[in-house]
N, C-alpha and C positions, 0 to 999 in steps of 0.2 A: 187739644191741638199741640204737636210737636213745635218747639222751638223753628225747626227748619220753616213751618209751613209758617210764620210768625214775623219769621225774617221775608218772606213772599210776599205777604200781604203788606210790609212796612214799603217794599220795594214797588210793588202797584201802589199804595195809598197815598206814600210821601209827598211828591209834588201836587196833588188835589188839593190833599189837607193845609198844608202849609199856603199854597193859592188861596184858598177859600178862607183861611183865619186871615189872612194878609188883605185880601178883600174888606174881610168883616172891621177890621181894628184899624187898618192905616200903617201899621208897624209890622216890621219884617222880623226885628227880634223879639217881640212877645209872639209872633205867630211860631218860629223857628220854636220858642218855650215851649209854649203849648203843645206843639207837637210833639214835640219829644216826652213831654209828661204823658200825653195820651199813648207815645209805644210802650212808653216804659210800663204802665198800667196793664197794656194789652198783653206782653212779655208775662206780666207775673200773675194776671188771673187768666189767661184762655189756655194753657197747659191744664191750667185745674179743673176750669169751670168748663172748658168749650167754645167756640166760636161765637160770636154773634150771627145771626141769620145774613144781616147789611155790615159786615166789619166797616166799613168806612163812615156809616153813618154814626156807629159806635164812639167810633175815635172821635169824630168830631164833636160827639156829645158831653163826649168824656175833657178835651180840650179846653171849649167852650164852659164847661164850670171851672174847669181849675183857671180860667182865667179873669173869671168874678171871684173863685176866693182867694186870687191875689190881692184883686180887690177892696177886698173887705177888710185885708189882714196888713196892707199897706197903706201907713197914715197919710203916703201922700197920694194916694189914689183914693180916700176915704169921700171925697166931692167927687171923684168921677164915678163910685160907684152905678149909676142910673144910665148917666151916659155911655155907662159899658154896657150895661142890662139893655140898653135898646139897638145899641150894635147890633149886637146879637140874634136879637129878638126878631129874626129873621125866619119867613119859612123855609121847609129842607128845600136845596135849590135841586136843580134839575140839571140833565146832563151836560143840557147846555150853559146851562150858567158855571156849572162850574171849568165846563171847557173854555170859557170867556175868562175866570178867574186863572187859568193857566196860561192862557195865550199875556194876559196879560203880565203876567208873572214874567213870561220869556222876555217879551219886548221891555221892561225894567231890567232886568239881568244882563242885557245885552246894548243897554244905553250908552250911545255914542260917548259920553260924559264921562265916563269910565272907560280906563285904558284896556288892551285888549287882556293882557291876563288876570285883571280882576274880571273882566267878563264872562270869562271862560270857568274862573275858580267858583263864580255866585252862579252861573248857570247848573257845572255838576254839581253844586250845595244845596240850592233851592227848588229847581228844574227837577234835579236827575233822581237828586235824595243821596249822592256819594257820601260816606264819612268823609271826617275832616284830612284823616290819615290817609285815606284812596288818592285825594284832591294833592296832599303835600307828595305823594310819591308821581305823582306825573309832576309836578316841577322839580325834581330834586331835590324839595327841602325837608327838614323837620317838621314834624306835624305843631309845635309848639309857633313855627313860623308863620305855615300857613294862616293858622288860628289868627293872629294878630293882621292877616293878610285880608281874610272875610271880615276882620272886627274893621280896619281901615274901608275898605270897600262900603261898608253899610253907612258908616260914617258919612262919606262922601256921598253918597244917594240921599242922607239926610240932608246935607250943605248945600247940595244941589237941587235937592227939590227932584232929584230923577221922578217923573212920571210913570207907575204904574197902570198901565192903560192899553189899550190896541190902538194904533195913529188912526185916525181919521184915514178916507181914500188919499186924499191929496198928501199927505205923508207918509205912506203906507208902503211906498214901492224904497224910498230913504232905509227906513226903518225896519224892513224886511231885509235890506241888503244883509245889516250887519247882524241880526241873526241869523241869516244863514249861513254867515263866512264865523261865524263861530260855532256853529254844529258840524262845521267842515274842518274846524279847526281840532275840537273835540276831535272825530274820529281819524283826524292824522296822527295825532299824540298815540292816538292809539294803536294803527298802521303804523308807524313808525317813528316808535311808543322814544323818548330820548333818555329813560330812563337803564338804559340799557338790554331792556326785553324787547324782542324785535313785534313783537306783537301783544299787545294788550287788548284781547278779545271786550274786556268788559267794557272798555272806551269808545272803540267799534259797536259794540251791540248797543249801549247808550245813545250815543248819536244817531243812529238809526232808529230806533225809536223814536228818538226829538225828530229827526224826519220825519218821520211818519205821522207822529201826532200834526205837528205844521201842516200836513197835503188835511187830514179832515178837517182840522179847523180854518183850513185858508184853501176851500178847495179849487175858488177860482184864478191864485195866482199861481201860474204856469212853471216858474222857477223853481216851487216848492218840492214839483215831481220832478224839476229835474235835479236837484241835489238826492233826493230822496234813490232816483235810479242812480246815480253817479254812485254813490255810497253804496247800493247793490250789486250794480256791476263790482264793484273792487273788490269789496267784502266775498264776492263767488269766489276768488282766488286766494285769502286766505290761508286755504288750508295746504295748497303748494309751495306757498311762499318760504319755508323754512325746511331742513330734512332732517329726518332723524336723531343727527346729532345737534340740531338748534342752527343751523351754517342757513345763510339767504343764499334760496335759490332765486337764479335771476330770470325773468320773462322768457327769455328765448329757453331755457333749460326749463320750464316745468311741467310735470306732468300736467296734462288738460282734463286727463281723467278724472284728477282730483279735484277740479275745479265743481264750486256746488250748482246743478244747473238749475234749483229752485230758484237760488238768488238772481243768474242770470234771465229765469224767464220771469221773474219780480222787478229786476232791473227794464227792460223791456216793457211791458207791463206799463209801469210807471209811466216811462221817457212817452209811451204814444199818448196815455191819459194829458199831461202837461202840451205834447207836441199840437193835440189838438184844439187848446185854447187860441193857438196861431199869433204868440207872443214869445219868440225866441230868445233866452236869454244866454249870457256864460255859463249855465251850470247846464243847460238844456243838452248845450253843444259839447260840454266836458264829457255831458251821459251819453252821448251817441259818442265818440272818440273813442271810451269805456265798452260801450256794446261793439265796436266795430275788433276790437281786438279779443272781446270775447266768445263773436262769432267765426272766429279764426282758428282752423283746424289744426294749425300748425302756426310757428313764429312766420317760417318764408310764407307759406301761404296770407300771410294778413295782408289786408288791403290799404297798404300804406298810403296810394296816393290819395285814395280816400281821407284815411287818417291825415293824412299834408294840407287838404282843400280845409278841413274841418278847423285844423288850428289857425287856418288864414283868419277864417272866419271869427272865430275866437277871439283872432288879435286885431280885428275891427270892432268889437263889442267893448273887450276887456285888453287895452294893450301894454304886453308887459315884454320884458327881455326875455322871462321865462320861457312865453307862448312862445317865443323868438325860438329859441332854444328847441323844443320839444317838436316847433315845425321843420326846425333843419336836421335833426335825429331822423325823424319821418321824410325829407327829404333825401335823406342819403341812403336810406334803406328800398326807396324807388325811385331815385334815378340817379344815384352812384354819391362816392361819398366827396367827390369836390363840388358836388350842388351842396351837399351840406353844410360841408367848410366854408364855401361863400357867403351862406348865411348866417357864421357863426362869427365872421368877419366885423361888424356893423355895432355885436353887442359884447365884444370879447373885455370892455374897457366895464361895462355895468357890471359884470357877472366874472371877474377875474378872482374876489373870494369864495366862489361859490365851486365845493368842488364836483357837482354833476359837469358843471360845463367842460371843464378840467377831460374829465371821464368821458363824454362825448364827441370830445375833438380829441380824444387818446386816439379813441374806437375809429374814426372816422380817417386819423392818419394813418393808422395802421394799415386800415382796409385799401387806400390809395398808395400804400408800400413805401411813405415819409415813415420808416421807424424810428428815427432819432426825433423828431417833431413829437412820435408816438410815445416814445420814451420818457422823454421830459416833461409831457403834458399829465403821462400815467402818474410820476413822480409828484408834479404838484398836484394831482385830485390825491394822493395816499397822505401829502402834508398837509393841506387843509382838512380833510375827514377825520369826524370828533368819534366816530363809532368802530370802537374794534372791530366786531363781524362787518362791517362796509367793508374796512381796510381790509378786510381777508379774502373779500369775497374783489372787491378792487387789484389787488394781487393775483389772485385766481385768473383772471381776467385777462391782465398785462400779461400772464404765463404766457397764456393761451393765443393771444394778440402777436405777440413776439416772438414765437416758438419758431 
């Protein structure tokens, strides 16, 4: 077996394996060991020797002794040798158990008890299977950083007592929230990656995945499909999103043709699976707002007021200055831009660092022929914005606006 196909199967097996030893021992960091002793084994004999028929059962065989003869060979595990021999001493589990061993994985990774970017860094570590160096370049730091970042985090899940488990029903809708606003959070980093790359597919396709996995193992909460379509829908426009020379292209400018219409009818797909549990939540409603723009032949042709009613609804479920925001954008593009402006009125004091709002009442003066309002506002969205290509493409814009 080549290397490449090596690295494939570590990238399928990783978070099972590590779930299931995590399951078996209690410990996050002898399981994370063991793991890596079993790729490292699988690395240096299946080029020679060939595959195993069940690689994953392999691995875990292969784990599971090297972590009795740490056992054996450490004086102060030398009393627990038996008590680890019975851990173990488990039969091979089954697909479901081990999908129970993951689910529960997630819901520890993603414990409220831990702040959001350790959440985020022990999900793509334990969850996704990222190196350490993948995880430290979505925060901008040194890999030597992060490293002490998941050594602190695991710490704290020790201190804590964080429960690895799936909540109970009566917990369940809590504790579901905040994994899914970290798999949504995951594939932003990677949409609109801060790292300086305007897109980091592998963060995107990660995420989506953890979607995906969440709708089988949680197929009757409604939400799951609709993070799951939301992520589809966006992810279809991907491949328009930037041009040739790396520049963002913005919504109105991009080819449609480019957009993937697999994801769009995967997106789709999804949102009606969820929509017919008849339990509407904010991500439900984000995935329709997403499909509503992706069934949209053109920018003028999209159904804004549609898109307008939707984020109403939105901002009775989940109400933030953003939805605010995003309803008066969608308000001024159908029924003129001083409906917009009056709703940008209300929240202009919550969202004055934030430079979309800046950008949207640029766009919005412009269009009602206030250019000096248009001016000033363009100006503060280029001084608050931290990303060179924004600022170019925010300049681009003001040309164009002001011309």
């Amino acid at each position: 077996m080549p290397p490449s196909e090596v690295a494939e199967v570590f990238g399928a097996q990783w978070p099972r394996l590590v779930a299931t030893l995590r399951a078996d021992l209690g410990d996050l960091d002898l399981a994370e060991d063991a793991a890596q002793h079993a790729f490292a084994a699988a690395a240096e004999r299946w080029p020679r020797d060939g595959a195993p028929d069940v690689p994953g059962a392999w691995l875990l065989t292969v784990a599971r002794r090297w972590v009795i003869d740490q056992a054996r060979q450490d004086v102060r595990w030398a009393q627990r040798e038996e008590a680890v021999r019975a851990s173990l001493r488990v039969p091979q589990r089954d697909r479901g158990a081990i999908a129970d061993d993951l689910l529960a994985m997630i819901f520890g990774c993603c414990h409220r008890a831990l702040d959001e970017p350790a959440r985020v860094a022990l999900t793509l570590r334990y969850v996704v299977g990222l190196p350490t160096a993948s995880i430290a370049r979505s925060f901008l730091v040194p890999e030597q950083t992060m490293a002490k970042r998941l050594v602190r985090a695991k710490k704290k899940i020790a201190v804590s007592r964080v429960p690895f488990e799936v909540p109970d029903r009566a917990r369940l809708a809590d504790s579901l929230y905040e994994v899914l606003k970290i798999v949504y959070v995951i594939y932003t980093q990677g949409h609109a990656s801060p790292t300086g790359e305007l897109v980091r597919g592998d963060l995107c396709e990660e995420a989506r995945w953890l979607a995906g996995a969440l709708c089988e193992m949680l197929p009757e909460e409604p939400e799951t499909w609709g993070l799951a379509a939301l992520l589809a829908y966006t992810d279809a426009r991907r491949p328009s999103r930037l041009d040739d020379a790396g520049e963002i292209v913005l919504l109105r400018d991009q080819d449609r043709a480019g957009w993937n219409a697999e994801d769009i009818a995967d997106g789709r797909r999804l949102l009606g699976r969820g929509l017919r549990l008849r339990r509407v939540g904010p991500y439900q409603v984000q995935a329709a707002i997403a499909g509503a723009h992706a069934s949209a032949p053109t920018f003028d042709e999209t159904d804004w007021r549609t898109i307008r009613r939707l984020y109403a609804v939105l901002g009775r479920l989940e109400p933030s200055p953003i939805v605010v925001l995003n309803e008066a954008v969608a308000a001024s593009l159908a029924d003129g831009p001083e409906v917009g402006l009056a709703l940008l009125q209300p929240i202009a004091a919550d969202l004055d660092e934030y430079h979309y709002f800046h950008l949207a009442r640029a766009e919005m003066c412009a269009a009602a022929g206030a250019h000096d309002d248009a001016r000033e506002a363009f100006d503060r969205a280029l001084e608050l914005c931290r990303s060179d290509a924004e600022r170019r493409a925010i300049t681009r814009v003001a040309a164009a606006k002001l011309a």
